[in-house]
N, C-alpha and C positions, 0 to 999 in steps of 0.2 A: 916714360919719365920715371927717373928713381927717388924716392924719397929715404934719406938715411934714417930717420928713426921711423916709430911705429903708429901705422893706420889708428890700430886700437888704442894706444892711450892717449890719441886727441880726441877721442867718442867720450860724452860724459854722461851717463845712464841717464839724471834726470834733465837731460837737457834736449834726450833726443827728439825730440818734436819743433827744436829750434834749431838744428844745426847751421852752423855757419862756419868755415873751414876755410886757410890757406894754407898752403903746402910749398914751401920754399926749397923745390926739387935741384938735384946734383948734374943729375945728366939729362938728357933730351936726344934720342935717337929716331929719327924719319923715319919710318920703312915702306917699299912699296907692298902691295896686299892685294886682295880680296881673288875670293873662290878660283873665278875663272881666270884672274890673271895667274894665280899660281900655278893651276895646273896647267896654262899655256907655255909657261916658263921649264916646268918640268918635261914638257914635251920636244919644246924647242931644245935645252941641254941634251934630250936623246935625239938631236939630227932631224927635227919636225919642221916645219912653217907651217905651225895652229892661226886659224882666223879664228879673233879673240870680238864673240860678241857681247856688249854689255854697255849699260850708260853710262856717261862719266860727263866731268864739268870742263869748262875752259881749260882747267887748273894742270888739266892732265898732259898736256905738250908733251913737257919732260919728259913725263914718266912712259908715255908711248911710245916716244924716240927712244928710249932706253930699250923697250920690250922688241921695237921694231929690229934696231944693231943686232938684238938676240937673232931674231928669225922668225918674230910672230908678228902674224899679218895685223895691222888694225885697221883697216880699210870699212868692215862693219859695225865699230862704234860707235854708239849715239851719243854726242856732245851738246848736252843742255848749255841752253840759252841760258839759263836765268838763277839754274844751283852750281853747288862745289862738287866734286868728286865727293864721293864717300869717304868717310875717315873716320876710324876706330882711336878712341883716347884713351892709355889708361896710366893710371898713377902705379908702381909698385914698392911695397918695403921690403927690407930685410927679410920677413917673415915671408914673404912669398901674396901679403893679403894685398888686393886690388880694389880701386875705387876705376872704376872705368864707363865712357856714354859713347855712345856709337850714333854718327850723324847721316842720314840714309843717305838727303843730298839726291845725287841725282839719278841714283836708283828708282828713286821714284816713280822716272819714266823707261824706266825700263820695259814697262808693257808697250810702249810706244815702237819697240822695234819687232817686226813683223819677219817673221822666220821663216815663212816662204819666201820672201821677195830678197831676203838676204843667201838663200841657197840658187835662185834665179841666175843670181849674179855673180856669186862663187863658187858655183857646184853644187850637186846634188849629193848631201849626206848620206854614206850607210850605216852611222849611227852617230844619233845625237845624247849627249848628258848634259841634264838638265837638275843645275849647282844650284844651291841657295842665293836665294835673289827675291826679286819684288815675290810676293805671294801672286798679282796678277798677271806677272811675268811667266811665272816660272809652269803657270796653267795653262795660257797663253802658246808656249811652245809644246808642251805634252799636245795639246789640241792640234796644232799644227801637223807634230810628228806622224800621229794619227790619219790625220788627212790626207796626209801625203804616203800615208805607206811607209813609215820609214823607225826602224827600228830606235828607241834612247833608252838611257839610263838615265834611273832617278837617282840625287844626291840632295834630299831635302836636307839633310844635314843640321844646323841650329835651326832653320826655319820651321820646323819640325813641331817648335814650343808656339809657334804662333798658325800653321795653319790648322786650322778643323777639321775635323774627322771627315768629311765628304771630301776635302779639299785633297788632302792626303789618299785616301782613296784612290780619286781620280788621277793623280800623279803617278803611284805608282801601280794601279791593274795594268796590265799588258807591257809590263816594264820590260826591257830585255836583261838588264842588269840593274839591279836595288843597293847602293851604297846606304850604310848606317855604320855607325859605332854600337859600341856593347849598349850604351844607354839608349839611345836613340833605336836600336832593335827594340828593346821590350816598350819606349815611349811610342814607338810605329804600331805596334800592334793593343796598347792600350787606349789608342785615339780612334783606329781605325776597328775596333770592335771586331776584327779579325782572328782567326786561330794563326798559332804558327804553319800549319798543315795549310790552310787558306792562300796566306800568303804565296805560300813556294808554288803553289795551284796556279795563280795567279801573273808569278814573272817568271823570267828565264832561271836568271841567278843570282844567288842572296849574296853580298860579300859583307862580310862585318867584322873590321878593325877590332883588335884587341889589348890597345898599345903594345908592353911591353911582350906579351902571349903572342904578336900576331896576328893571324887574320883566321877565320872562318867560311869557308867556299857551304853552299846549301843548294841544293836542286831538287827539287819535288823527283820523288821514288830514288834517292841515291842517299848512301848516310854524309853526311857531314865529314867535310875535312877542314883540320885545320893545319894554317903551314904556319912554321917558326918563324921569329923575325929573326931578324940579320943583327948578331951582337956589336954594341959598339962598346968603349969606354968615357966615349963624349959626348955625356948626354947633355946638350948645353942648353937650348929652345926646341920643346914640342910645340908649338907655333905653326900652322901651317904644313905639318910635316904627313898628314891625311890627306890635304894637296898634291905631296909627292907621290906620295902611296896612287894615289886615280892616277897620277902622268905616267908613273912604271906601269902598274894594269894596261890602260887603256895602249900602251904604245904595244904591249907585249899581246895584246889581242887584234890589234893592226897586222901584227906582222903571224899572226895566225896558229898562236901558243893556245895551250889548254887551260882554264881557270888555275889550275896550281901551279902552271910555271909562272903565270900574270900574276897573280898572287906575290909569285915569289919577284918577282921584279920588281912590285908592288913593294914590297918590304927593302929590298935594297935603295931605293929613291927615296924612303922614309927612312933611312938610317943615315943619309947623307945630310938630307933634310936638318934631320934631329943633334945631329952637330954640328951645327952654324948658328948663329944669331940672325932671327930673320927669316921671311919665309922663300927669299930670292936672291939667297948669296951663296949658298951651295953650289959650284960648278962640277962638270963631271961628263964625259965621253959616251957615247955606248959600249966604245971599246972596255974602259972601264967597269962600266954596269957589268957588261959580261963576264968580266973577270970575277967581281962579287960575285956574280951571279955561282960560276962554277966551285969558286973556295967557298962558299955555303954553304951552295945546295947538293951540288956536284955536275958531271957532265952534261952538255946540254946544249943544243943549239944556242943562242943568244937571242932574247928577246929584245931586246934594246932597238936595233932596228927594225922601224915597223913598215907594212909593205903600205901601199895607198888602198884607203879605205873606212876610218875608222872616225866616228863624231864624239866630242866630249864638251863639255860644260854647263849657262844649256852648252855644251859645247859638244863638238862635235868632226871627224871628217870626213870633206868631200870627197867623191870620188874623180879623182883628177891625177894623171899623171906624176904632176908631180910632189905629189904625197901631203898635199895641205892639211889643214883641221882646222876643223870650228870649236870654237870654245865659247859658251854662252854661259852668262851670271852677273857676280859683281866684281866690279875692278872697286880699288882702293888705295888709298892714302892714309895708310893710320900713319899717329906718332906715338910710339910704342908698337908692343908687340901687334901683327896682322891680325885681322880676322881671316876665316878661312880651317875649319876644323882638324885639330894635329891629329895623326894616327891614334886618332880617339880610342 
């Protein structure tokens, strides 16, 4: 929702301990959202059928048949009885200031779905990512992947402010791949009482978004690389576009590319992303991608399509023929801009 004048001068300093506020907004835009459906969505654009796990309410019909026409499985959704879908609300003005509440809804029961019984029946993952979502969810599946032998990535991403130091920890020790942002790297390692040296000890590979910079590749005894992002000149909604950035990686490590070319795939999906309104109105080919890919970076196989194999969200894919993926976290309903971290 837009509001034409300004957040700040309905605040009245001595009043703040009384606020009471209406906002008689101009526009009102739906959009669909959350973690795992976007990066399902960015996967499915590059030629996938991701299984999209995560809880959602009655509410979500729609919006499932939507992601379904795309190409992504929802067959392991959990559809509460008794909440809404999740939905992110935010007011914005002119100046860019937000009043926004985020309603968890039926994430809630997110921990309700059991990530053995859902690879049982859709395949066995060879890697799972594991999105911001319930705090007992998202512990939940690490312990799973665990048990089973089965390689994830962590993407605590926002939840990052709410889980504890142990909780963090255990999410991401034996990680195979660690998503953060620039802030969420130094808040990962000031929760988790960790050195940076620890860390890298610790998982496969560090990735960390640097908006408009790029990204960051890290592996314990190798120096650091960072790749460029991909310029654009329409920079319209960072929204979701961190989203894009994991569906280019994770597709471009499916099809069995190096951390800098997934990187760099990674950034092409986050460019596309970042000029749309929206976190799931960007369309776009592998053919496509590829072509980014090479006027970028330069020659280079194509990552874009990915071979079968690869798990994202908590998501994730099975090992099955014909090239599925699981995607586990939060699906959403905002009105306004998504939740779902932009190329942070």
């Amino acid at each position: 929702m837009t509001f034409p004048g300004r957040i700040s001068d309905q605040l009245l300093a001595d009043k703040l301990d009384r606020v009471s506020l209406s906002f008689l907004v101009d526009t009102l835009e739906i959009r669909d959202g959350g973690v795992a459906a976007n990066i399902t969505y960015g996967l499915a654009r590059l030629g996938h059928r991701p299984l999209l796990v995560a809880a959602v309410g009655q509410d979500f019909h729609d919006y499932g048949r939507r992601l379904a026409e795309l190409g992504v499985r929802t067959s392991a959704v959990h559809a509460s009885a008794t909440r809404h879908t999740a939905r992110f609300l935010c007011t914005t003005d002119p100046d860019g200031n937000q009043l926004a509440s985020f309603y968890a809804g039926a994430m809630a029961e997110a921990a309700d779905i059991d990530l053995v019984d859902v690879m049982d029946r859709c395949g066995r993952a060879d890697l799972v990512l594991i999105g911001a979502d319930a705090p007992a969810a998202m512990l939940r599946h690490t312990r799973a992947c665990r048990a089973l032998g089965i390689p994830y990535a962590a993407d605590p991403a926002q939840q990052l402010a709410r889980l504890e130091g142990p909780e963090i920890r255990e999410l991401a020790d034996g990680a195979h791949l660690l998503f953060t942002n620039e802030y969420e790297h130094e808040l990962l390692l000031r929760k988790t009482g960790w050195t940076h040296a620890e860390v890298l000890r610790r998982i496969g590979t560090w990735i960390t978004t640097l908006g408009e910079k790029g990204s960051r590749i890290e592996q314990a005894g190798s120096p650091a690389v960072d790749v460029s992002a991909v310029p654009t000149d329409a920079v319209v909604d960072p929204t979701g576009v961190g989203d894009a950035f994991r569906a280019g990686y994770l597709a471009a490590l499916a099809a069995g590319h190096a951390p800098v070319r997934c990187a760099q795939t990674g950034s092409v999906m986050a460019s596309l992303a970042l000029s749309a309104v929206g976190t799931q109105t960007y369309d776009t080919t592998p053919e496509a991608v590829g072509d980014l890919l090479r006027t970028t970076y330069g020659a280079y196989a194509s990552a874009a399509p990915a071979a079968p194999g690869v798990v994202q969200g908590a998501a994730g894919v099975p090992h099955t023929p014909d090239n599925d993926r699981i995607a586990a976290g939060t699906a959403a309903r905002p009105a306004g801009p998504a939740d779902g971290g932009a190329q942070r």
